[in-house]
C-alpha positions in Angstrom: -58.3 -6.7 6.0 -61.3 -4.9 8.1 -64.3 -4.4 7.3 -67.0 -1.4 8.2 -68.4 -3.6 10.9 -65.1 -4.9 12.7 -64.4 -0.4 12.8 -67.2 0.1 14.1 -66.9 -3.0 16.8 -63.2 -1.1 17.1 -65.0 2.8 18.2 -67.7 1.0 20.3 -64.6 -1.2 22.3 -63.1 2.6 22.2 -66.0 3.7 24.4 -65.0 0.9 26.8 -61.5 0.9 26.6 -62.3 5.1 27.8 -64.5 3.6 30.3 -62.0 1.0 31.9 -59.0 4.2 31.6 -61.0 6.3 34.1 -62.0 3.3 36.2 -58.0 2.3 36.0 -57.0 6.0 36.8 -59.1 6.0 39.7 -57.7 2.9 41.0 -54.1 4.5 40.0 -54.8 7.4 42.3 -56.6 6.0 44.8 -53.4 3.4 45.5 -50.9 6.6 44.9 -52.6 8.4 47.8 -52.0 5.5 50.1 -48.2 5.0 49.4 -47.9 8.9 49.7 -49.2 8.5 52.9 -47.0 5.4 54.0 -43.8 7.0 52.5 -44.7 10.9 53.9 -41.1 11.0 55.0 -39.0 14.0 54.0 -37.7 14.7 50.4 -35.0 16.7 49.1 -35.1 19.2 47.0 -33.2 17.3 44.4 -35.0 14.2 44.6 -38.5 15.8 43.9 -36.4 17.5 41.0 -35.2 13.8 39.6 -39.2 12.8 40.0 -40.4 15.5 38.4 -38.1 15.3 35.2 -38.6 11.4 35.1 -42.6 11.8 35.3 -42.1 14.9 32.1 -39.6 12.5 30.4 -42.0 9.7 31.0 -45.1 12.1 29.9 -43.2 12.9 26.8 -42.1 9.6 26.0 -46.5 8.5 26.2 -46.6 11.4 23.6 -44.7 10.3 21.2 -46.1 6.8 21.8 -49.4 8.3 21.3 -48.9 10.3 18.1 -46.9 6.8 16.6 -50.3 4.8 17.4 -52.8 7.4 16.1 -50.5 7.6 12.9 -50.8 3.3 12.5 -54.5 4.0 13.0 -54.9 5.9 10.2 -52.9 4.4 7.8 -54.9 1.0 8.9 -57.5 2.8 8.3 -57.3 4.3 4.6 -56.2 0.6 3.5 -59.3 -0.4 5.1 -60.5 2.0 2.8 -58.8 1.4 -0.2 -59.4 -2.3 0.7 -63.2 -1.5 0.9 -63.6 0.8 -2.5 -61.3 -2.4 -4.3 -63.7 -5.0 -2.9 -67.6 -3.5 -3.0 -66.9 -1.6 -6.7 -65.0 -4.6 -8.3 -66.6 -5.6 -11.8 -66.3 -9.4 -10.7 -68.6 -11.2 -7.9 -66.9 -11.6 -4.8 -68.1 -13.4 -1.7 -66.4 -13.2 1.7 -67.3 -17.1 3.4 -67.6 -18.1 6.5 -65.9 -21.6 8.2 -69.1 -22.9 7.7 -69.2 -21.9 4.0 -72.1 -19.4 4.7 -71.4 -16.0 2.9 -70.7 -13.5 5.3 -70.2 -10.5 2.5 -70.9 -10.2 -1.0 -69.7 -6.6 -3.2 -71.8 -5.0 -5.3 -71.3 -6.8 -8.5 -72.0 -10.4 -6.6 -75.1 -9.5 -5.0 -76.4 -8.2 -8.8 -75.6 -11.6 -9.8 -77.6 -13.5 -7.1 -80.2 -11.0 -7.8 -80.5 -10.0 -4.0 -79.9 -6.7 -1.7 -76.7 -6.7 -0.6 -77.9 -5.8 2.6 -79.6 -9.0 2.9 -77.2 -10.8 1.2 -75.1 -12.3 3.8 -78.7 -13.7 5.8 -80.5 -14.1 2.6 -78.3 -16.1 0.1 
């Protein structure tokens, strides 16, 4: 169960996680040019063949890894959705509490009730 403001804690770690892939590539290549140059011995034919299938296999294999992952993301995130329309539009009060029995979230209907924004209501109440 997410809510808006764990998503959009999700796209800004994104922006990082985008970040620290460029910083990692860099690394990547920096490290493959100095084992290209250690092992700068000759290669067959058939072995740059074998490499070259192995890194499309292994390209195509990321691929499909990739398309599995966006398709989890979006069905996380229309239950996120479904979760949120349930939650804030529910003709009962809810209240989401924290450890320390502060409420963290209140829907629609519950901050009526208290007779607050529900904006403020998490700070306010």
């Amino acid at each position: 169960m997410y809510d808006a403001d764990t998503i959009r804690n999700s796209m800004k770690k994104d922006k990082h996680t985008s970040a620290e892939a460029a910083e990692l590539r860099r690394r990547a290549e920096a490290r493959l040019k100095a084992l290209a140059t250690k092992s700068a011995s000759a290669r067959t034919e058939a072995d740059t063949q074998r490499l070259v299938h192995e890194l499309l296999v292994h390209q195509i294999e990321l691929e499909m890894q990739n398309d599995e992952l966006r398709q989890s993301r979006a069905e996380v995130e229309a239950g996120l959705e479904r979760y949120t329309e349930l939650y804030d539009f529910a003709p009962v009060g809810y209240l989401t509490l924290g450890r320390d029995g502060a409420i963290r979230q209140v829907n629609l209907t519950g901050a009526h009730l208290l007779g607050v924004e529900r904006a403020a209501a998490g700070s306010a109440v």
